[in-house]
C-alpha positions as YAML, in Angstrom:
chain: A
units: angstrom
residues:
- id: 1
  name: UNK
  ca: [0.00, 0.00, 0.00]
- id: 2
  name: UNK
  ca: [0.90, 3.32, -0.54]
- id: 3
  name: UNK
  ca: [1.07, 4.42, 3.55]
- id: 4
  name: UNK
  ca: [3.77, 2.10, 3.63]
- id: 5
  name: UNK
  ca: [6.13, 3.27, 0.52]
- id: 6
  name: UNK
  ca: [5.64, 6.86, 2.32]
- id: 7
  name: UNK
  ca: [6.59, 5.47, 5.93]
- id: 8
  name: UNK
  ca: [10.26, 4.12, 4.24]
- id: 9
  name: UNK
  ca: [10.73, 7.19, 2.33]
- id: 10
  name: UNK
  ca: [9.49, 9.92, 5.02]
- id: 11
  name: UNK
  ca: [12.41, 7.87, 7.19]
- id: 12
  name: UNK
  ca: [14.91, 7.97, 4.03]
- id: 13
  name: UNK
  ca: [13.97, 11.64, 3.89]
- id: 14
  name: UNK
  ca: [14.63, 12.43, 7.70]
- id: 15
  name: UNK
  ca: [17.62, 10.47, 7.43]
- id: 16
  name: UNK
  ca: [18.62, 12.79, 4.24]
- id: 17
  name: UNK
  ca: [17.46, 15.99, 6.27]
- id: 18
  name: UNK
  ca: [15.81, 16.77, 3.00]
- id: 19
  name: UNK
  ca: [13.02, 19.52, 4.26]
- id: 20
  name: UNK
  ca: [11.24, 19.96, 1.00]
- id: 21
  name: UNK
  ca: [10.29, 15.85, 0.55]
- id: 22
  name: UNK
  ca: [9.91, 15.70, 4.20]
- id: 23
  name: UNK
  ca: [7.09, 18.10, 4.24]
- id: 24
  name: UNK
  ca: [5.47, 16.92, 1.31]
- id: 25
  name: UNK
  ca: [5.45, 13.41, 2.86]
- id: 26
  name: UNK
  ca: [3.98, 14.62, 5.77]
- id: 27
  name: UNK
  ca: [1.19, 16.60, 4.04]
- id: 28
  name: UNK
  ca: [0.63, 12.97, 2.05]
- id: 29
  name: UNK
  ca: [0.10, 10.56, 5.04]
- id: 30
  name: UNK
  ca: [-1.74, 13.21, 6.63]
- id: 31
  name: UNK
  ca: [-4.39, 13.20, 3.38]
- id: 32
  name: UNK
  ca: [-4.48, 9.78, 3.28]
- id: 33
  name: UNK
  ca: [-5.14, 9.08, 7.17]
- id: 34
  name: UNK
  ca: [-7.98, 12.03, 6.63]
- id: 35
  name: UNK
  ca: [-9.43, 9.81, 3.95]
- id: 36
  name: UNK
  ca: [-8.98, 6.76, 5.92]
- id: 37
  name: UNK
  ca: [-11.03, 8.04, 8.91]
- id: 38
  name: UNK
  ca: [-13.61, 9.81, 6.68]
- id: 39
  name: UNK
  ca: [-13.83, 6.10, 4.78]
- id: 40
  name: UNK
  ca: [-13.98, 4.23, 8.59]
- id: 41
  name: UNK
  ca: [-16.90, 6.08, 9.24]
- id: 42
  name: UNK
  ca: [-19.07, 4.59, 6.45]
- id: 43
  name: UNK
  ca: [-17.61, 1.07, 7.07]
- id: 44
  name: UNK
  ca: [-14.99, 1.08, 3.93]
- id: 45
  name: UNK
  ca: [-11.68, 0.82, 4.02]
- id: 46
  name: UNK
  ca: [-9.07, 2.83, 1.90]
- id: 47
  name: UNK
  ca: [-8.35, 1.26, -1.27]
- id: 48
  name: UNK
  ca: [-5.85, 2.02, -4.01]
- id: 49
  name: UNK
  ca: [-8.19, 4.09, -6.14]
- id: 50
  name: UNK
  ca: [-8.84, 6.14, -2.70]
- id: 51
  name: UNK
  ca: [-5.56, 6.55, -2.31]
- id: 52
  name: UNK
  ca: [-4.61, 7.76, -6.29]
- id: 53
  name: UNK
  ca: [-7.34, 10.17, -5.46]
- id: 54
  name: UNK
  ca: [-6.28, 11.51, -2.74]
- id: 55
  name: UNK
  ca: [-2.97, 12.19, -4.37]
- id: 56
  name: UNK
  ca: [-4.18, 13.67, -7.72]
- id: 57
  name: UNK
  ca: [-6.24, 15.53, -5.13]
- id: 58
  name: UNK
  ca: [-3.04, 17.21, -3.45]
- id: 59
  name: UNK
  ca: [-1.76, 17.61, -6.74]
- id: 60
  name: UNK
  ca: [-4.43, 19.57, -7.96]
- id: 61
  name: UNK
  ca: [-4.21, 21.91, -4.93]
- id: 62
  name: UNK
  ca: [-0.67, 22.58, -5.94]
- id: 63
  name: UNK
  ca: [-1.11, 23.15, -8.85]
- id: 64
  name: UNK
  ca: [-4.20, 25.94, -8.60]
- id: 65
  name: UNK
  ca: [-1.59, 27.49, -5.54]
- id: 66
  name: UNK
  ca: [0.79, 27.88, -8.33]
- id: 67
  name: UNK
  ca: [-1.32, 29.46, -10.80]
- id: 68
  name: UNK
  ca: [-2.45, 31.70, -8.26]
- id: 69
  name: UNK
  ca: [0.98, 32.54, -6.12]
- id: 70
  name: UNK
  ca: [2.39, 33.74, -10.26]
- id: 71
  name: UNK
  ca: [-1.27, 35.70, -11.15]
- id: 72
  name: UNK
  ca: [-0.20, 37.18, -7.65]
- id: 73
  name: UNK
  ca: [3.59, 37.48, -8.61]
- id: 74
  name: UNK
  ca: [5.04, 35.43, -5.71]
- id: 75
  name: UNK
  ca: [7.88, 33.08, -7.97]
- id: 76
  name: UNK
  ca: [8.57, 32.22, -4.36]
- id: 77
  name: UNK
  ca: [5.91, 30.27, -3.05]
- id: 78
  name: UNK
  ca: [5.31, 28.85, -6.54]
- id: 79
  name: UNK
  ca: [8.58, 27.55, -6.42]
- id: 80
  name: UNK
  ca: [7.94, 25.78, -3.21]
- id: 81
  name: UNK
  ca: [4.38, 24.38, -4.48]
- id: 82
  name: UNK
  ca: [6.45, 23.47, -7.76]
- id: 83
  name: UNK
  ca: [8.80, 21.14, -5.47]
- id: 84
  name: UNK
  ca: [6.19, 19.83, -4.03]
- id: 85
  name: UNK
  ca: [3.89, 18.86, -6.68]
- id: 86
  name: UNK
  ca: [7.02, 17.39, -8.21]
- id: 87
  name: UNK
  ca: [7.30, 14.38, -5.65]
- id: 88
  name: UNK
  ca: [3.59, 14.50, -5.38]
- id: 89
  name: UNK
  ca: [4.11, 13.33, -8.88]
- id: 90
  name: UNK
  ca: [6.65, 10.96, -8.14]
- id: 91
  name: UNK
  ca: [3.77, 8.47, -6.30]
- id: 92
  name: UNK
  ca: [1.04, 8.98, -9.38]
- id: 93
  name: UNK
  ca: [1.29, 6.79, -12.30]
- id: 94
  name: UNK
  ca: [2.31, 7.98, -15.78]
- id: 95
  name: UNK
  ca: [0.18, 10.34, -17.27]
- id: 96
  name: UNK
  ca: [-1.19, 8.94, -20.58]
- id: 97
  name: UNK
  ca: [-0.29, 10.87, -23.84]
- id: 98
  name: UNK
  ca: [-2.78, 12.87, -26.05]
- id: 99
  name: UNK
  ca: [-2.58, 10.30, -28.88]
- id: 100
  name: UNK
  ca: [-3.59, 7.52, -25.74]
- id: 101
  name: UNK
  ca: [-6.18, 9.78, -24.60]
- id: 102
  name: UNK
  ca: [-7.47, 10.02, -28.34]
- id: 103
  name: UNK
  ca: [-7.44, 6.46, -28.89]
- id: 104
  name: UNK
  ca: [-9.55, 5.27, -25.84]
- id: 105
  name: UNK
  ca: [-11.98, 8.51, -26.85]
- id: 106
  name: UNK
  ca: [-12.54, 7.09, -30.48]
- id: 107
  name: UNK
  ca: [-13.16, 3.62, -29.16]
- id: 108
  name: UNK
  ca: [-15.75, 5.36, -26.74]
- id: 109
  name: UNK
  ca: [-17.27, 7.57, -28.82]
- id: 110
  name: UNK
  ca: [-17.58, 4.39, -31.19]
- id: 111
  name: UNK
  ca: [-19.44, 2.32, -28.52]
- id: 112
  name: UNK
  ca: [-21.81, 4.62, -27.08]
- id: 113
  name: UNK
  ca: [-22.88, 5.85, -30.33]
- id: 114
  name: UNK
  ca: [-22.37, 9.55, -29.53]
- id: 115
  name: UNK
  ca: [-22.61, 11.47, -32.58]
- id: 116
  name: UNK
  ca: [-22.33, 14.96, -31.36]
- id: 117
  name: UNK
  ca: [-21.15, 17.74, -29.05]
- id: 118
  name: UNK
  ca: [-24.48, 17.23, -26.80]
- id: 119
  name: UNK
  ca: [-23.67, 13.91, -26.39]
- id: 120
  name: UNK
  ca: [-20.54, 14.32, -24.29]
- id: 121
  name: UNK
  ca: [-21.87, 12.96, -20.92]
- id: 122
  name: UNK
  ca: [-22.23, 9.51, -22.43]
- id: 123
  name: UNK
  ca: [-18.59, 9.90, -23.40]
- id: 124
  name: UNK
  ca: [-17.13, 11.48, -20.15]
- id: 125
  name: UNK
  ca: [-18.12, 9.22, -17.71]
- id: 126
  name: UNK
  ca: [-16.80, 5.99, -19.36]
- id: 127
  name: UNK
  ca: [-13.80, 7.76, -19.98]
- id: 128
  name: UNK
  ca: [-12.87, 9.05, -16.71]
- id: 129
  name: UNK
  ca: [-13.37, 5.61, -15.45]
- id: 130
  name: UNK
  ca: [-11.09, 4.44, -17.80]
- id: 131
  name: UNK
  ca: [-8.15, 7.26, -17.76]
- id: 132
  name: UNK
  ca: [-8.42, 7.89, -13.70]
- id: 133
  name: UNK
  ca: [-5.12, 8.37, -12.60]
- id: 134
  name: UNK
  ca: [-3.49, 8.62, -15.84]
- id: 135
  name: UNK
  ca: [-4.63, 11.84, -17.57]
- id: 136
  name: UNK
  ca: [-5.49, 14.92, -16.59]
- id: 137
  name: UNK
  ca: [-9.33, 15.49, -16.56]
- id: 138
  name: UNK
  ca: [-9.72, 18.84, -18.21]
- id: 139
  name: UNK
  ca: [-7.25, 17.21, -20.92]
- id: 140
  name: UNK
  ca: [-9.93, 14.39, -21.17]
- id: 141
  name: UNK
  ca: [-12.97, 16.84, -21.93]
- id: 142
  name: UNK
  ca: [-10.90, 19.12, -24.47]
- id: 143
  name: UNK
  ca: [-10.40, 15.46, -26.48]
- id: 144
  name: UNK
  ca: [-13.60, 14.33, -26.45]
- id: 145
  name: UNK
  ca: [-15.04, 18.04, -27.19]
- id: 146
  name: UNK
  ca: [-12.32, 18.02, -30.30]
- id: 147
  name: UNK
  ca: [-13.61, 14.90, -31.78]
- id: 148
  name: UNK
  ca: [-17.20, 15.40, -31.24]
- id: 149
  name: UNK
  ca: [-17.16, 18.91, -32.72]
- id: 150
  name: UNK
  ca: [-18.94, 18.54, -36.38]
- id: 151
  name: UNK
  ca: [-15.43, 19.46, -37.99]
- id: 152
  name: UNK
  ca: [-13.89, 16.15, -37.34]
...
């Protein structure tokens, strides 16, 4: 499980007095023993898709800090979210590229007969079951949009 690979490397990053993984680390066992209580409460237990959300979750909250700490002009902090989101990244798998993303939106589009841009919802949801974890949602909706539009 992933608690466990972040247990050996917070103590290989204490070890290697490394602040910046060490506090990213932190902030990642802390999400995922949130998640793991919330989850407790209903009777479920934390799986692995739990846990990959959880961590595209922090990564999505660095990246918006970025975007917003450069709109605000503060290279500084962005620079410290930008380290962070970096090992955040480390734990995720692979992001899938647009040609992948393309492919598994054709084959989609193909099965649930959707013909047009109004019939993106019967695209979407397949496809974020599908591509959880391994591309980027908003990169996932621009596809689909592309190759329902009437010009391709």
């Amino acid at each position: 499980m992933l608690i466990d690979t972040l247990s050996e490397d917070l103590k290989a990053a204490m070890r290697s007095k490394d602040p910046v993984r060490l506090r990213t680390i932190r902030a990642l066992r802390a999400a995922l023993k949130d998640k793991e209580i919330d989850l407790r409460a209903s009777g479920e237990s934390l799986t692995e898709e739990a846990e990959l959300a959880v961590l595209q979750k922090q990564a999505k909250q660095r990246q918006d800090s970025i975007d917003q700490f450069v709109s605000a002009g503060r290279e500084d902090l962005a620079s410290k979210e930008r380290e962070e989101l970096e090992i955040i990244r480390s734990y995720l798998p692979a992001e899938m590229g647009d040609d992948e993303i393309r492919e598994v939106i054709r084959r989609l589009i193909e099965e649930s007969g959707a013909a047009g841009p109004g019939d993106i919802g019967r695209v979407m949801g397949p496809a974020m079951q599908q591509l959880r974890g391994r591309a980027d949602g908003r990169r996932v909706q621009q596809i689909a949009r592309e190759l329902l539009s009437p010009s391709s």
